[in-house]
C-alpha positions in Angstrom: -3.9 22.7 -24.2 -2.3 19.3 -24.0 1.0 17.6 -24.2 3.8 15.7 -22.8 6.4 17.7 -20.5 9.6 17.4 -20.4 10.1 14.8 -17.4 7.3 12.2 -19.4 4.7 12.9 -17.7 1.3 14.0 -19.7 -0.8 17.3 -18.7 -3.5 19.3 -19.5 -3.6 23.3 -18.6 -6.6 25.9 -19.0 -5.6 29.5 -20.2 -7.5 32.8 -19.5 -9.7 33.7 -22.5 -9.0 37.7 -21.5 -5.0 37.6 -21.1 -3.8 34.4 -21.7 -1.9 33.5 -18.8 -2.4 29.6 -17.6 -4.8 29.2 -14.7 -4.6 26.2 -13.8 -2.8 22.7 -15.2 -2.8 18.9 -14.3 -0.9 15.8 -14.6 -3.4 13.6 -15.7 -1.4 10.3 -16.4 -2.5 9.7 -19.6 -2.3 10.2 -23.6 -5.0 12.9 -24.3 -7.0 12.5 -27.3 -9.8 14.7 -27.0 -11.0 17.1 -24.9 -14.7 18.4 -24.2 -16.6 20.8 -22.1 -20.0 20.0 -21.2 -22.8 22.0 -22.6 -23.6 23.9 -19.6 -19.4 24.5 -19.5 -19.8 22.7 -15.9 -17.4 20.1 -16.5 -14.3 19.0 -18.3 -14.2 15.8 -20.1 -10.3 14.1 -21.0 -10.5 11.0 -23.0 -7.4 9.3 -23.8 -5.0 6.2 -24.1 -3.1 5.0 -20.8 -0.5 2.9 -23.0 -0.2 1.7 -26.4 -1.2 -2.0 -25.5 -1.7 -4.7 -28.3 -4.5 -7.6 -27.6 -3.7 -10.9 -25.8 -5.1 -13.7 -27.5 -7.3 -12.0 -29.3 -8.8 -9.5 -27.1 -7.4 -6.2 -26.2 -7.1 -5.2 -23.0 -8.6 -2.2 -21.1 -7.1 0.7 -21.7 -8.7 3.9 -22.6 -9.7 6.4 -19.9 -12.0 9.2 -19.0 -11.5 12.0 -16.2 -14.2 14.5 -15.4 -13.2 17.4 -13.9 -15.8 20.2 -12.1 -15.4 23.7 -13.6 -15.5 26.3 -11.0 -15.4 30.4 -12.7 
């Protein structure tokens, strides 16, 4: 799950599969726009937009962001 809480701030929370109740959440400072586990289910991959910026002459600045996050069961 992902969204925007109530203070502004952006998270991201895992839920169990068995009960649903959240185990564990972040604030990860950022817009998410997709979200990926790795094959092996190892690792969490966030990708998303820090910003809505629109390009200085000509070129756009950087912006987008990835966070990797170890996946310990």
């Amino acid at each position: 799950m992902a969204g925007r809480q109530a203070q502004g701030t952006w998270n991201a929370a895992l839920f169990s599969s068995s009960d649903g109740r959240p185990v564990h959440s972040i604030d990860t400072k950022k817009r998410i726009t997709h979200a990926r586990f790795t094959a092996d289910g190892n690792s969490l991959i966030l990708a998303g937009a820090n910003g809505q910026p629109a390009p200085k002459n000509g070129i756009w600045p950087p912006w987008g962001r990835l966070q990797i996050y170890k996946v310990e069961v």
